[in-house]
C-alpha positions in Angstrom: 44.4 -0.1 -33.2 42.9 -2.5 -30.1 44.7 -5.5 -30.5 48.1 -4.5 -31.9 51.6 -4.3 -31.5 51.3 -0.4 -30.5 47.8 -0.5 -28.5 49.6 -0.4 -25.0 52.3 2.0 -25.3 49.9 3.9 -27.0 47.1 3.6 -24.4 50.1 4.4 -21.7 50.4 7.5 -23.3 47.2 8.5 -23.6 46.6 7.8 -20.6 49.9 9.8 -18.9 49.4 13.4 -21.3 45.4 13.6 -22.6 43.3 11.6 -20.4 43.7 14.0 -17.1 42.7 17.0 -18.8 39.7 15.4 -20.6 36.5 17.2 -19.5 33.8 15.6 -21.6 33.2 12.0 -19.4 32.6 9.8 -22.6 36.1 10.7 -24.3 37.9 9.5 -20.7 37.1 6.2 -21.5 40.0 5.0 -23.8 37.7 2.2 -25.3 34.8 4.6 -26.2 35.3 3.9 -30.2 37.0 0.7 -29.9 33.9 -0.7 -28.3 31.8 1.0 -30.9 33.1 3.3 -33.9 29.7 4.8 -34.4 29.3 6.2 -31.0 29.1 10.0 -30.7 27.3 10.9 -27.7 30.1 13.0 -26.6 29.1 15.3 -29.6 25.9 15.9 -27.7 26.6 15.7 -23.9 23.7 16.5 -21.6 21.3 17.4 -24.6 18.7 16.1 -23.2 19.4 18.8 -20.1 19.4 21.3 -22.4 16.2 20.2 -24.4 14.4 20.3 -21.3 15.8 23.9 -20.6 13.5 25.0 -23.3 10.1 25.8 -23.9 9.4 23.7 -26.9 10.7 20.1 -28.1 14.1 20.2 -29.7 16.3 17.5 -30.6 19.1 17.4 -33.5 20.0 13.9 -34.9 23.7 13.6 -35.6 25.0 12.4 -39.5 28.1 12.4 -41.1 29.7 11.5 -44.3 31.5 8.5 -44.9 34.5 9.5 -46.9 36.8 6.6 -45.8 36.8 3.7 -43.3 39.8 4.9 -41.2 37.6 6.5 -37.7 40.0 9.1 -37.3 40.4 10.4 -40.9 36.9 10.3 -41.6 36.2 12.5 -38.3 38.8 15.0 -39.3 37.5 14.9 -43.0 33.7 16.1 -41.5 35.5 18.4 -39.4 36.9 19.9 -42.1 34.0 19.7 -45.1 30.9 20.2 -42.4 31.2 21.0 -39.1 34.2 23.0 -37.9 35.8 24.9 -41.0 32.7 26.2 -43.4 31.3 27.4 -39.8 34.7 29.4 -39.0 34.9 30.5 -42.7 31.4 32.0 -42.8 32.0 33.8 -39.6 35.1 35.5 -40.2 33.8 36.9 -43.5 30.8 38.2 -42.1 33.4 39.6 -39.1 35.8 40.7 -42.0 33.5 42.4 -44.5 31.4 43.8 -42.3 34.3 46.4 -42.0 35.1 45.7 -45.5 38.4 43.7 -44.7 39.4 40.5 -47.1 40.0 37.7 -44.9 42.0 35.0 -46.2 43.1 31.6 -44.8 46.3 30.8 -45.7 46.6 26.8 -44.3 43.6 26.2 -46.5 46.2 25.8 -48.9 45.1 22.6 -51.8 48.4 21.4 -52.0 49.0 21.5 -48.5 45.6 20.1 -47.8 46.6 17.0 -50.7 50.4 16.8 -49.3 48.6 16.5 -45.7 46.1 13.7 -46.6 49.6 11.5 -48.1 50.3 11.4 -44.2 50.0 7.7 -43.2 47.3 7.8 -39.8 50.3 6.1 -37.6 52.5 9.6 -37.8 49.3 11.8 -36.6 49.3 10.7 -33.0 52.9 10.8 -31.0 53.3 10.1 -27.8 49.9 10.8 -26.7 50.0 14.0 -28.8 47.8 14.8 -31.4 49.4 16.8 -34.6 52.6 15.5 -34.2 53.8 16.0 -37.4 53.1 20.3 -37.4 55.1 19.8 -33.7 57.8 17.7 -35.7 57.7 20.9 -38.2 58.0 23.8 -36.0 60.3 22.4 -33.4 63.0 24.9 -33.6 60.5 27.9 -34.3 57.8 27.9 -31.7 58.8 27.5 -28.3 59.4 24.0 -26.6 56.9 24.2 -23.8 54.4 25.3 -26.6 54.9 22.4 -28.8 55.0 20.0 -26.1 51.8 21.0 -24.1 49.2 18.2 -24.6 46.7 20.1 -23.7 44.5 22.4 -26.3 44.0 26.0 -25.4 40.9 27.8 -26.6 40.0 31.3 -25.8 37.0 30.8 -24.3 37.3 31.3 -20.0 34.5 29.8 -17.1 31.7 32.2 -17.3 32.1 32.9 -14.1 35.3 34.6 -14.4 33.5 37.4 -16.0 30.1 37.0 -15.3 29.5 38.2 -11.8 26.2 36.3 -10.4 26.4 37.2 -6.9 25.4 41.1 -8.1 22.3 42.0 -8.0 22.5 44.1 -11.3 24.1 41.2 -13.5 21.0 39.1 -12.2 18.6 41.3 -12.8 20.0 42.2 -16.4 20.5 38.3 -17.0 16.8 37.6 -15.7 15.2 40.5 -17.3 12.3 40.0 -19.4 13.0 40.0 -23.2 12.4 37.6 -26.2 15.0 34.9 -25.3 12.6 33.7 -22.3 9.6 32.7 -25.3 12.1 30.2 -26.4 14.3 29.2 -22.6 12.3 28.8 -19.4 13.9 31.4 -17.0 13.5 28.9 -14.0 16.3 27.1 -15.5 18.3 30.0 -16.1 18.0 31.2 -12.5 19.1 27.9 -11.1 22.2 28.1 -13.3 23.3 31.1 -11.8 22.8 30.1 -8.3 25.4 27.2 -8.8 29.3 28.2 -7.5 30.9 26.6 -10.1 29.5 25.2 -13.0 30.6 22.1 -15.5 32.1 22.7 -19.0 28.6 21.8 -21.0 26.6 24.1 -18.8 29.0 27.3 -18.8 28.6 27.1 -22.6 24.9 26.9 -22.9 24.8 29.9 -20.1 27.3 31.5 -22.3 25.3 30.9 -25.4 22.0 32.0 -23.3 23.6 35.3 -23.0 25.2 36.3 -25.9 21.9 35.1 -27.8 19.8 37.6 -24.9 21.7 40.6 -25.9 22.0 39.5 -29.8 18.1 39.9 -29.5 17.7 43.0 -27.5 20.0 44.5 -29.4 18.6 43.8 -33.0 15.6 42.0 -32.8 
């Protein structure tokens, strides 16, 4: 899109609605693909931090499938076949069955999926907001300060909004010995939790640190 008639106005947007609530510092640059469309560091911010965090070697090359040469259709298209919907779909079967609920996910639909991928690229993007043609398509059903918000809500809060640090007992529990410390060094763990505030990437993997601590206690 660099270079065309709709680049500016486009950037202008982008740069009113999405850019100030971007967290991850390689998608604030608005050049970050056009400079290079293979980049995808952003997928992988500050794993070399977290590498470090444990006790053996780890690293995870990055690959995707080339399914066409549009960059944002053959993002979503990996999305959708690799990364983000088989992992959703495994999870809330195991969630579902494991009380012996069928789960089923209606937008998964085929036709909808085939109707969806007639969609030329230009209508996906509006005004600096992404899925502008479900917002076209509910306007008039979901409320207006829901479909214009540029901004996507997850559930997922700061860790320290629940996680309490500055007790003694949460550190204790947190820091106890168990089999999560044979594969994280504690010492990094500790100086985690005696941060204020902590950055996106890190309340994540703290996040991840202790859901996989109690996962292990609690069936290992």
């Amino acid at each position: 899109m660099k270079g065309s008639g709709h680049y500016q106005s486009a950037l202008e947007n982008w740069q009113r609605d999405v850019q100030p609530i971007v967290r991850n510092p390689f998608l604030r640059d608005p050049d970050y693909y056009a400079d290079d469309r293979d980049r995808r560091e952003h997928i992988y911010l500050d794993a070399p931090t977290f590498a470090n965090n444990l006790n053996s070697a780890f690293e995870e090359k990055f690959c995707e499938t080339g399914y066409c040469d549009d960059l944002l259709r053959n993002r979503m298209a990996n999305e959708l076949m690799h990364e983000s919907v088989p992992v959703i779909l495994h999870e809330d079967d195991l969630n579902a069955m494991s009380v012996s609920i069928e789960n089923r996910s209606p937008f998964l639909d085929r036709g909808l999926f085939e109707w969806c991928q007639e969609i030329p690229t230009r209508h996906l993007i509006r005004d600096g907001r992404a899925k502008a043609v479900l917002r076209a398509a509910v306007k008039g059903v979901a409320p207006g300060p829901v479909i214009d918000n540029p901004r996507k809500v997850g559930f997922n809060a700061p860790i320290f909004d629940f996680l309490d640090t500055r007790d003694s007992n949460v550190r204790e529990e947190i820091l106890d010995h168990g089999q999560i410390f044979e594969l994280v060094k504690k010492d990094a763990i500790e100086e985690l939790l005696d941060r204020p505030e902590l950055p996106n990437s890190r309340s994540k993997f703290l996040f991840n640190f202790v859901n996989a601590k109690m996962f292990l206690e609690e069936f290992a």
